[in-house]
TIFIKE-80706 format. One record per residue: residue in one letter; x, y, z of N, C-alpha, C in turn. Coordinates in pm, whole numbers, padded with zeros to 5 digits, always signed. Layout:
BEGIN
AXYZXYZXYZ ...
This chain:
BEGIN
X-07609-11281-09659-07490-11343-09601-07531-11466-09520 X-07465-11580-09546-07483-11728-09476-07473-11673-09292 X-07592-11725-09236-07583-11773-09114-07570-11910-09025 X-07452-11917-08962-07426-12071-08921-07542-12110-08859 X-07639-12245-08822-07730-12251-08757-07622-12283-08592 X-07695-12189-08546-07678-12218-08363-07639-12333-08337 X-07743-12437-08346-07724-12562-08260-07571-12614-08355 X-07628-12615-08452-07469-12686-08536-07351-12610-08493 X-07333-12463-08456-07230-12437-08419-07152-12427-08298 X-07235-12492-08216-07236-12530-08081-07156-12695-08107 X-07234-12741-08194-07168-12882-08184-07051-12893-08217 X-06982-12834-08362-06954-12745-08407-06790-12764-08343 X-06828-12698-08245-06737-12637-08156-06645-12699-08056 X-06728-12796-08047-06664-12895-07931-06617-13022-07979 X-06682-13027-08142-06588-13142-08212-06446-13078-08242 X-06433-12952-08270-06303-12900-08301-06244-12832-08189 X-06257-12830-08071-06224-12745-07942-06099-12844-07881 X-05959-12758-07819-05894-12845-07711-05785-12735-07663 X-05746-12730-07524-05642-12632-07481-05518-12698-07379 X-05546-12613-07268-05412-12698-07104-05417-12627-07020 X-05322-12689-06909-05333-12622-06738-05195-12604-06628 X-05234-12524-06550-05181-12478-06475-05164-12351-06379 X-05091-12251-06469-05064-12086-06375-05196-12024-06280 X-05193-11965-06139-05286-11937-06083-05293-11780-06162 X-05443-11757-06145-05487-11644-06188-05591-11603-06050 X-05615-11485-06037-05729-11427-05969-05845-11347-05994 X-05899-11335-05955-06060-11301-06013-06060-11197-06008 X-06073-11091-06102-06089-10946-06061-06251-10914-06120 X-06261-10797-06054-06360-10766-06112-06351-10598-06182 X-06291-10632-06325-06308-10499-06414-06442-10406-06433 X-06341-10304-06458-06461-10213-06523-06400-10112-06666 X-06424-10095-06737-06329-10004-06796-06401-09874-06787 X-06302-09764-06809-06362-09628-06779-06429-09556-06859 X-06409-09597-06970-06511-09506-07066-06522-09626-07182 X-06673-09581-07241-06708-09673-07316-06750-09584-07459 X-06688-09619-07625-06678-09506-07692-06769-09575-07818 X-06852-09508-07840-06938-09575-07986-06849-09540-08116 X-06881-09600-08176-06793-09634-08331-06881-09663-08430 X-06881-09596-08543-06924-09611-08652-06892-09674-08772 X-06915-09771-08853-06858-09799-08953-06829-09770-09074 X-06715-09765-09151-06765-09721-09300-06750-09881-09383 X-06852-09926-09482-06828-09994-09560-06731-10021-09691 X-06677-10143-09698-06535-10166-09802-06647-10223-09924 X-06687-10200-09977-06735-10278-10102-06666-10348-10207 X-06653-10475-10196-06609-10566-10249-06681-10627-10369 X-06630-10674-10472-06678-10720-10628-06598-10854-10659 X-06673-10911-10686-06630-11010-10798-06563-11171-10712 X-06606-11128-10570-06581-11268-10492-06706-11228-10436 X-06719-11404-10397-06859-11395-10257-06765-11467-10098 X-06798-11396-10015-06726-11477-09889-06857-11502-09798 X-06861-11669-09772-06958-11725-09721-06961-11683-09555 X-06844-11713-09485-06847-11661-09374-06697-11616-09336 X-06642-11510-09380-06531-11408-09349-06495-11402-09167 X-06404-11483-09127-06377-11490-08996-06267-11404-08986 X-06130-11418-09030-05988-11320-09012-05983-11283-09092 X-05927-11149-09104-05852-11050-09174-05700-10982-09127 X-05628-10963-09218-05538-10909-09225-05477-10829-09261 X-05434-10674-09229-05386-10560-09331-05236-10550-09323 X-05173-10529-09431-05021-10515-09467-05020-10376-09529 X-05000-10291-09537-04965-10164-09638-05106-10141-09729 X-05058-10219-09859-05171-10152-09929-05239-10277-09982 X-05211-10394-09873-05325-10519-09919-05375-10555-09795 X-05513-10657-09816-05570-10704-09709-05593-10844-09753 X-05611-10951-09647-05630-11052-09622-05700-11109-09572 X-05796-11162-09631-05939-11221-09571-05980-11397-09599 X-05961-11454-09456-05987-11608-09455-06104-11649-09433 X-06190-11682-09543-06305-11763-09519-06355-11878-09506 X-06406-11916-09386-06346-12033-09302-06510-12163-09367 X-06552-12097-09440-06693-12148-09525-06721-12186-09677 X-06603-12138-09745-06572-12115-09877-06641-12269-09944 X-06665-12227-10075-06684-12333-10195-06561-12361-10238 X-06452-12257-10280-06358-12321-10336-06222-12284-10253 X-06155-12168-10235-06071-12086-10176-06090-12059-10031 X-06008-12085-09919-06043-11999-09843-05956-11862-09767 X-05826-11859-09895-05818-11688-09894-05810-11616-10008 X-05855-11506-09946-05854-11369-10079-05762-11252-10038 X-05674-11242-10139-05599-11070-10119-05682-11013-10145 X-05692-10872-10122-05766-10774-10188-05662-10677-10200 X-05673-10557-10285-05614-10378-10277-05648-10327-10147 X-05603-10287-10133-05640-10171-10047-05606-10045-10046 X-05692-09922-10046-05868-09955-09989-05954-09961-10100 X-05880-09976-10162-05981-09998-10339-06058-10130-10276 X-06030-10215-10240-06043-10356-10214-06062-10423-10367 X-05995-10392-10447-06000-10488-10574-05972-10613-10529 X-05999-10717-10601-05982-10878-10545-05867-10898-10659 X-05769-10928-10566-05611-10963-10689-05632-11124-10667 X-05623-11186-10585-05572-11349-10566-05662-11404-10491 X-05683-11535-10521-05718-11643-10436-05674-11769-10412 X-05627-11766-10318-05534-11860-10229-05599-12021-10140 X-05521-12083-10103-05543-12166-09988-05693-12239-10065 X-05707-12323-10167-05746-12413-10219-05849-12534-10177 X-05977-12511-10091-06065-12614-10055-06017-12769-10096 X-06000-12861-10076-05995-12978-10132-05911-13108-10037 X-05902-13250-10099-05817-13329-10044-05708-13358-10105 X-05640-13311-10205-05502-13293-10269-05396-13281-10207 X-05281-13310-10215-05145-13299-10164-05142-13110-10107 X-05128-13033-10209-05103-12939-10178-05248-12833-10186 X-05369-12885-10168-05495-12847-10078-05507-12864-09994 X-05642-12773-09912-05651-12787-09757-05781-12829-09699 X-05781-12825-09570-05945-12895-09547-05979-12814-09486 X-05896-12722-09402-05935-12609-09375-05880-12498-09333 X-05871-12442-09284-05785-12309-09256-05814-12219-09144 X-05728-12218-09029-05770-12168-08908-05756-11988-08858 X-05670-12001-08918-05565-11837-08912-05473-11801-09072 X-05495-11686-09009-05346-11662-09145-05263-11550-09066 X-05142-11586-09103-05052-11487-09029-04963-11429-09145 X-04903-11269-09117-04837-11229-09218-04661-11197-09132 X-04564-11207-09220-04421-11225-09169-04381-11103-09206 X-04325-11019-09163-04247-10880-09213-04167-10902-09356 X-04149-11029-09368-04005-11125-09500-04089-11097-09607 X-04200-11071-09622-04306-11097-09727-04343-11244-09784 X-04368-11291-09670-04435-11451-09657-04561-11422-09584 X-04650-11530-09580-04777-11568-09559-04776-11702-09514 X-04860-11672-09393-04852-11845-09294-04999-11936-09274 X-05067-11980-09329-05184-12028-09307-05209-12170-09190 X-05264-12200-09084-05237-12327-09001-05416-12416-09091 X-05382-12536-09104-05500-12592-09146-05496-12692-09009 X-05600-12726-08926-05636-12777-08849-05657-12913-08846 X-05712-12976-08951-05784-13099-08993-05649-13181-09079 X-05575-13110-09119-05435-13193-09174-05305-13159-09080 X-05342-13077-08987-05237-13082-08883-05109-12995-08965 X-05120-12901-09002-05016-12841-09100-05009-12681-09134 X-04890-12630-09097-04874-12500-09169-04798-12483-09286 X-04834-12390-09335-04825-12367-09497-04765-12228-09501 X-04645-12185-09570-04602-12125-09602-04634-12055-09785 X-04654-11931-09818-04674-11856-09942-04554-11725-09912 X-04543-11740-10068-04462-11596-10095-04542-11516-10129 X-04596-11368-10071-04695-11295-10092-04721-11212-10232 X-04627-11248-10285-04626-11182-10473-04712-11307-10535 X-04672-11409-10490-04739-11555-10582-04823-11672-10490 X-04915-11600-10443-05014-11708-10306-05061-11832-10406 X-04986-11857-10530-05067-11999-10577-05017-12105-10584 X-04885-12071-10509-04822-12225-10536-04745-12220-10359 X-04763-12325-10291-04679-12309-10160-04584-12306-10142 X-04488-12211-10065-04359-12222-10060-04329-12329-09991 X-04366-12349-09847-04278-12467-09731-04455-12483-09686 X-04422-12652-09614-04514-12733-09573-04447-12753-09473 X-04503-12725-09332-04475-12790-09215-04574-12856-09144 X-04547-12996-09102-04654-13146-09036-04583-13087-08938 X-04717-13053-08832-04729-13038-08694-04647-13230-08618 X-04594-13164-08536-04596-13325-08442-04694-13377-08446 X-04688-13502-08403-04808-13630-08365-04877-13604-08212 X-04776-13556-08107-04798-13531-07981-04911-13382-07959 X-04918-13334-08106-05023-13236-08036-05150-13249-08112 X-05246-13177-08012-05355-13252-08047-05457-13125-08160 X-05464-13161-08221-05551-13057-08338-05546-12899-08301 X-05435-12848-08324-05399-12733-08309-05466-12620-08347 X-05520-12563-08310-05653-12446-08390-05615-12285-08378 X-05462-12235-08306-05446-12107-08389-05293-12131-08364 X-05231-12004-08416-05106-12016-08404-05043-11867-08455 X-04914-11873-08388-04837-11729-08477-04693-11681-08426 X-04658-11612-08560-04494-11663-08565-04436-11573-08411 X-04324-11688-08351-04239-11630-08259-04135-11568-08340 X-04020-11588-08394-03920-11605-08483-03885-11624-08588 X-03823-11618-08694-03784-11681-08842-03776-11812-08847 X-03753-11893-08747-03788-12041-08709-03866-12101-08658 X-03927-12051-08558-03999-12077-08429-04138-12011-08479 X-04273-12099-08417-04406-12076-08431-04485-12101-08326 X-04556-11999-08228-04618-12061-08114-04728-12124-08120 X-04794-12218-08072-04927-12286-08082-04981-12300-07985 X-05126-12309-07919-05157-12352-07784-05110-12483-07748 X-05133-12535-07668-05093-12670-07586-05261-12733-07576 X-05355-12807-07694-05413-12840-07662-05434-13018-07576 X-05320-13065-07563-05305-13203-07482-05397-13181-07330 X-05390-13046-07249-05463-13029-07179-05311-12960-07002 X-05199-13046-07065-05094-13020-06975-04990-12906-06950 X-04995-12761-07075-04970-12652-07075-05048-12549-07180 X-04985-12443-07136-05076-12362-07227-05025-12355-07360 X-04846-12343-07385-04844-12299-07538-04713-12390-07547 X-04695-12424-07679-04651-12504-07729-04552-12401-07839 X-04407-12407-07897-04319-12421-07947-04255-12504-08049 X-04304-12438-08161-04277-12536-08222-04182-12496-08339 X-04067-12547-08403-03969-12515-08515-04042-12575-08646 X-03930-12500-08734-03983-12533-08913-03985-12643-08939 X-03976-12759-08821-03960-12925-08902-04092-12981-08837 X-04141-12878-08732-04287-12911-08689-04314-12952-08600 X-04137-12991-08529-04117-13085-08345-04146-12943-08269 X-04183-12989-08135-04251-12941-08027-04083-12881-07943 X-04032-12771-07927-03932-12731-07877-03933-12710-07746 X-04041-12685-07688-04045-12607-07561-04220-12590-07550 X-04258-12616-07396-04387-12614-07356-04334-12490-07234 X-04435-12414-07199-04483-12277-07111-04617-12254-07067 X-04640-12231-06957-04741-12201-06869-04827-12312-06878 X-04976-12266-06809-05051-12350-06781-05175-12305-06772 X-05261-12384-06793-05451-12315-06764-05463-12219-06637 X-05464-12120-06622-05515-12033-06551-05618-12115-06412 X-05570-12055-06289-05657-12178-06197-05810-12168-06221 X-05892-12271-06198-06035-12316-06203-06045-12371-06098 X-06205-12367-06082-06271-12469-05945-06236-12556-06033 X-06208-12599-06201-06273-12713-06240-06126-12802-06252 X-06027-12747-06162-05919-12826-06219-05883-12958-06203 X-05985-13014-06077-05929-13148-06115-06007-13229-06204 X-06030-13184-06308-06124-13180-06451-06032-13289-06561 X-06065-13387-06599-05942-13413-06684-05897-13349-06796 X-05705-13332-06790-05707-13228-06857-05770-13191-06995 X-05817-13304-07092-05835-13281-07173-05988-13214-07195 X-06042-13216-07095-06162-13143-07060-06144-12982-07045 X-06036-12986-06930-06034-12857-06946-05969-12754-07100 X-05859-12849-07147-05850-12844-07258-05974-12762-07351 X-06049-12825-07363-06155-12769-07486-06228-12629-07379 X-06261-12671-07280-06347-12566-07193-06267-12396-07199 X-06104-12390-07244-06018-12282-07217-05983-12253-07351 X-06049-12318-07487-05971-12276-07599-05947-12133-07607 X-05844-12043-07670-05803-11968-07657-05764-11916-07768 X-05798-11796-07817-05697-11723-07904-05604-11641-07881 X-05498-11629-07920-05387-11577-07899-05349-11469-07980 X-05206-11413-07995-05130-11278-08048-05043-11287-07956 X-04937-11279-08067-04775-11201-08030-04704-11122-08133 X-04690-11018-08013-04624-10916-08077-04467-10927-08047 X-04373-10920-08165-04240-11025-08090-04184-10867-08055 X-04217-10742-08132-04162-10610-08089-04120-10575-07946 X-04227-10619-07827-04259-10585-07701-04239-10755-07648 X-04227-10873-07729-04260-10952-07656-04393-11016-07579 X-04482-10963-07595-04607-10977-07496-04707-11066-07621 X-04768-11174-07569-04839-11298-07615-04954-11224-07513 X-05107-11225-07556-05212-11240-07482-05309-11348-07555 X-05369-11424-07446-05477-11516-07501-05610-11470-07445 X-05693-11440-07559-05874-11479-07480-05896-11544-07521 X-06022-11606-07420-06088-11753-07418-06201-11733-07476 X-06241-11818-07569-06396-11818-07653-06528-11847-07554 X-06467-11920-07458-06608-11965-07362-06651-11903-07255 X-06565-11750-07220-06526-11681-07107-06488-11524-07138 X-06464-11524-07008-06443-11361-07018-06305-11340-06936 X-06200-11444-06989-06060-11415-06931-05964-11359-07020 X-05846-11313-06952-05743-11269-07067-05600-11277-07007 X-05514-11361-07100-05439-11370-07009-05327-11275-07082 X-05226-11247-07014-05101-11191-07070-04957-11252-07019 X-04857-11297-07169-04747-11375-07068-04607-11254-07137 X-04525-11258-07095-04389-11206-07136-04324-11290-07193 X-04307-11362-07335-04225-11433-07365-04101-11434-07396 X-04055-11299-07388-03907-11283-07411-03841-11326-07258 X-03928-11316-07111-03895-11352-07044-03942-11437-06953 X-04030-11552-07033-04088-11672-07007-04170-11651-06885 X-04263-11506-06851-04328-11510-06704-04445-11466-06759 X-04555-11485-06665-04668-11431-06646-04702-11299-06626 X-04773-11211-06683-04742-11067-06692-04853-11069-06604 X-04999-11112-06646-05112-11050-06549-05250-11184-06603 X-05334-11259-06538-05465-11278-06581-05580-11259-06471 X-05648-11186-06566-05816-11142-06505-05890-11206-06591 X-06001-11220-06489-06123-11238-06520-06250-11208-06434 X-06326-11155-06477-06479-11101-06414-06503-11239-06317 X-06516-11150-06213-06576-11289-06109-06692-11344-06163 X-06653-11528-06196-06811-11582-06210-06769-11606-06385 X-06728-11521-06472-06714-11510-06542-06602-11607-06672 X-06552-11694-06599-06407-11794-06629-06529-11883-06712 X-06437-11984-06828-06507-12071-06863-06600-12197-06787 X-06746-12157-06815-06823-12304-06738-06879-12409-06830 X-06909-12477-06779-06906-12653-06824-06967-12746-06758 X-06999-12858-06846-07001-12968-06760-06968-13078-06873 X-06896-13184-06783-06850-13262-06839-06936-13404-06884 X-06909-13431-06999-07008-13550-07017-06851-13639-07147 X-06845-13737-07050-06738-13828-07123-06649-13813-07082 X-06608-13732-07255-06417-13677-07268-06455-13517-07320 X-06588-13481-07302-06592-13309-07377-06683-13282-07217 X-06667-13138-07260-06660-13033-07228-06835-12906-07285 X-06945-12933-07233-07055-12887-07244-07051-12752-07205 X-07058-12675-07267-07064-12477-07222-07176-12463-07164 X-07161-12420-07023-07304-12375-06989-07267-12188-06902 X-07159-12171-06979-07198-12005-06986-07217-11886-07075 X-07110-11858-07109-07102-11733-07231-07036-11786-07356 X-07026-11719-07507-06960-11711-07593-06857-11580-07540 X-06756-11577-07530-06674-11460-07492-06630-11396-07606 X-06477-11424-07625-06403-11387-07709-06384-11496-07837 X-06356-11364-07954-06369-11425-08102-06211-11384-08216 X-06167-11282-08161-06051-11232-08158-05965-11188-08108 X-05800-11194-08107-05750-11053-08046-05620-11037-08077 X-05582-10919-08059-05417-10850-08136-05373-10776-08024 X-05232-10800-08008-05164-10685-07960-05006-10634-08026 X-05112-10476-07963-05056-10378-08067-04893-10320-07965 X-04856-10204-08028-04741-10190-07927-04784-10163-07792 X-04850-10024-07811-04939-09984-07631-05059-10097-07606 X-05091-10123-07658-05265-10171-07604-05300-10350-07698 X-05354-10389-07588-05468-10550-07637-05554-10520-07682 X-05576-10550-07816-05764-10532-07832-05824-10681-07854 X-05930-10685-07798-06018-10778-07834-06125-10788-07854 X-06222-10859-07960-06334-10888-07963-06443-10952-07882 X-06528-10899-07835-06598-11018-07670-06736-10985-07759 X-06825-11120-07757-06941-11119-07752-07096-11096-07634 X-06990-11153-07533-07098-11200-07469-07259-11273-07452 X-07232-11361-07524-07375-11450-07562-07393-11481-07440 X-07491-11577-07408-07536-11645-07325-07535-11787-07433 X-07541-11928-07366-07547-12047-07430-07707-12073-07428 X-07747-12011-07310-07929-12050-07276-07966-11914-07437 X-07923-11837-07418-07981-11756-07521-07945-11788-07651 X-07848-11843-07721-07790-11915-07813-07884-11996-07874 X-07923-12124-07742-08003-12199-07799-08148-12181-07813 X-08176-12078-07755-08320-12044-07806-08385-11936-07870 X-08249-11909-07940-08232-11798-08070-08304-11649-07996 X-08278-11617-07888-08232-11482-07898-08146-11413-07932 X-08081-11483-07953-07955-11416-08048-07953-11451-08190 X-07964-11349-08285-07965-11327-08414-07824-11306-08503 X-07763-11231-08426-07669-11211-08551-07500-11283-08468 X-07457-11299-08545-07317-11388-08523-07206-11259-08486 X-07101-11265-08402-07015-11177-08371-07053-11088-08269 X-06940-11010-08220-07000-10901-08119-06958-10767-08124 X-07044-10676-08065-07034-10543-08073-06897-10507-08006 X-06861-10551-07929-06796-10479-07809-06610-10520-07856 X-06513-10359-07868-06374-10479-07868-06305-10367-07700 X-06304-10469-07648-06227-10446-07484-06058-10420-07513 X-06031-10351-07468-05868-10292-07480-05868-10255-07385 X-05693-10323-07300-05653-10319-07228-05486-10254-07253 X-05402-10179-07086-05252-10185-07157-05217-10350-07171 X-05080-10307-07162-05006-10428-07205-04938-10509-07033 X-05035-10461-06941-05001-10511-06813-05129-10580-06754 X-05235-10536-06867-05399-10608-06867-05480-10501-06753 X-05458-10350-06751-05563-10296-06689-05665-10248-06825 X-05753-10226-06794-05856-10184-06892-05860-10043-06910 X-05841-10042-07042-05838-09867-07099-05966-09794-07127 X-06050-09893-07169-06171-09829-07268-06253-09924-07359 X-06379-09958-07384-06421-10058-07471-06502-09952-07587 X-06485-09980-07705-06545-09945-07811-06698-10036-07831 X-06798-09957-07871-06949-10019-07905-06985-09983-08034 X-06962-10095-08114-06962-10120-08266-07126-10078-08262 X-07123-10016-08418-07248-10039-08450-07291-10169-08549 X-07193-10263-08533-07245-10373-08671-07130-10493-08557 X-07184-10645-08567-07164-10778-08461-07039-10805-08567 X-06921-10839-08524-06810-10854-08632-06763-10973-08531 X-06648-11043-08614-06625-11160-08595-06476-11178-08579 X-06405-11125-08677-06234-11082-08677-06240-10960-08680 X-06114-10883-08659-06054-10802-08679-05887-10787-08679 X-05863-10643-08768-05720-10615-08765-05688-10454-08740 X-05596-10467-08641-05572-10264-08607-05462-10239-08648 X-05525-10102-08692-05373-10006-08712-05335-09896-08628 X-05234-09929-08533-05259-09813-08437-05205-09698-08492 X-05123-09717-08590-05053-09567-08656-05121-09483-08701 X-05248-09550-08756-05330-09454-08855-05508-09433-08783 X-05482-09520-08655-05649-09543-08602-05726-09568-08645 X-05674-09716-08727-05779-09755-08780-05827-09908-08742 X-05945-09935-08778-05989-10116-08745-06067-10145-08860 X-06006-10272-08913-06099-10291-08999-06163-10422-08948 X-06278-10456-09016-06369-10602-08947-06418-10641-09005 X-06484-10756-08978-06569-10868-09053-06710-10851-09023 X-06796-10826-09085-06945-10888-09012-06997-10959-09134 X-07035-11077-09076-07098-11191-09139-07239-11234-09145 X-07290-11097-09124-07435-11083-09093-07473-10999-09281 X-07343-10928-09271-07357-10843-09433-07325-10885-09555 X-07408-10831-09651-07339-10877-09772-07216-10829-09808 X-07181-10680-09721-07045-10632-09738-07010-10646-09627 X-06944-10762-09616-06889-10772-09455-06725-10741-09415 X-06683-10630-09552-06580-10585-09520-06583-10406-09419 X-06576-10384-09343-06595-10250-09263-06468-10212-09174 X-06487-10071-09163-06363-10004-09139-06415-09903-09000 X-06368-09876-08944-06380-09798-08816-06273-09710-08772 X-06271-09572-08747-06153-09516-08691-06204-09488-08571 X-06091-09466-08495-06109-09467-08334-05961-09367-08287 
């Protein structure tokens, strides 16, 4: 299985990195109470190769896997749990209706499929019976700045971060205009940082669950998490490990990491947040003590952000998707040649 080289993905990172600011947060210092080892079982997959398998997605009796490295495709349906390979989707290339790349994929209850490509500024709509031809094309506004995840609020409405640097999430409708901006970067020593600094230093992944309402973001460079109520536009809760918030230093207009790799994923489910945390070090990064890509650890919290319990993978995974009905997780590791794996918990 392809390993990204370190230094390139460091660079990597900060050519494609940007977020925003504002809401105060306070420093806590977590612990969670019990910590539970997990075992994996392997999905063995045929007849595709996935260079580096970042998200996945499970629906019923298919799965969805975006590979953010691909030669030609960078999605695949599979069966499930057969994992037969039915389709390949979302088309490498510079064509009208190809992509350059592909950040997320999101699935709609309607039986649609949402892909955001980053580098053309655009979400893409599929009907999930026929992923080969696109249903709807939506051009992001001009006002935002290289948008890197996203996921549906509504049958109209799509949330995005606010990477300009001046809020946290962005609103956006099916014609691609910016409806409504909410919250703000979580406080920093570094705030009078320009925003677009802090921007990249807070990128963030997100999840909303529109069931409960509750949006949580973790930060890739840190060990924060925030939680907002969007049905009622407030701040539910953000922690972070003292010491532990995204660090930096600024050189220009970017944003230099000089602490952790944090978080790489995260979902929330009806009861509980899960997320993926690595915890790298950047000093250890660059001088390859660290071997394998992804992390052991996924931190779950309720849905008010106290900490329930962290699971200790036996294999470094990169995405994931839960099923809380059935207790299950399935994941990525990109260290394997079968980097499809399953975990019950």
């Amino acid at each position: 299985m392809h390993i990204i080289d370190k230094s390139m993905a460091i660079a990597l990172l900060f050519i494609t990195c940007l977020s925003s600011c504002g809401c105060v947060g306070k420093a806590n210092e977590w612990s969670f109470p019990e910590t539970v080892s997990l075992f994996c079982e392997e999905r063995a997959i045929d007849g595709v190769y996935l260079k580096y398998p970042f998200r996945v997605r499970q629906d019923d009796s298919f799965l969805y896997v975006m590979d953010i490295h691909p030669d030609g495709y960078y999605g695949h349906q599979f069966e499930y749990p057969s994992m037969k390979h039915l389709q390949r989707f979302v088309r490498r290339g510079e064509a009208p209706e190809e992509f350059l790349g592909s950040e997320n994929i999101r699935l709609h209850p309607k039986n649609s499929l949402w892909v955001l490509d980053a580098n053309r500024m655009k979400i893409t709509g599929f009907e999930r019976e026929d992923l080969t031809q696109p249903r709807q094309t939506i051009a992001l506004d001009e006002r935002l700045i290289r948008t890197l995840d996203f996921d549906r609020f509504d049958d109209s409405t799509f949330i995005v971060p606010d990477y300009t640097g001046l809020h946290r999430l962005c609103f956006v409708n099916l014609r691609g205009e910016v409806v409504k901006r909410s919250f703000g970067i979580p406080f920093s020593e570094n705030a009078k940082d320009p925003p677009i600094v802090l921007a990249q230093a807070w990128r963030s992944f997100l999840s909303y669950n529109p069931a409960n309402g509750i949006l949580a973001m973790a930060t890739q460079l840190g060990q924060v998490l925030e939680i907002y109520d969007i049905q009622n536009d407030s701040v539910v809760h953000v922690i972070h490990r003292k010491g532990m918030e995204p660090r930096f230093m600024v050189k220009g207009s970017y944003a230099i990491p000089t602490g952790i790799m944090g978080y790489s994923d995260i979902h929330v489910g009806q009861e509980y947040i899960y997320a993926v945390f690595w915890g790298h070090s950047f000093d250890d990064i660059k001088s390859n003590k660290v071997t394998k890509e992804g992390g052991r650890y996924i931190h779950v919290f309720d849905l008010q952000g106290k900490p329930v319990r962290q699971y200790l993978l036996d294999r470094y995974i990169t995405g994931f998707s839960v099923d809380e009905q059935n207790k299950k997780i399935i994941a990525l590791d990109v260290n394997s040649d079968q980097p499809v794996i399953e975990y019950t918990y």
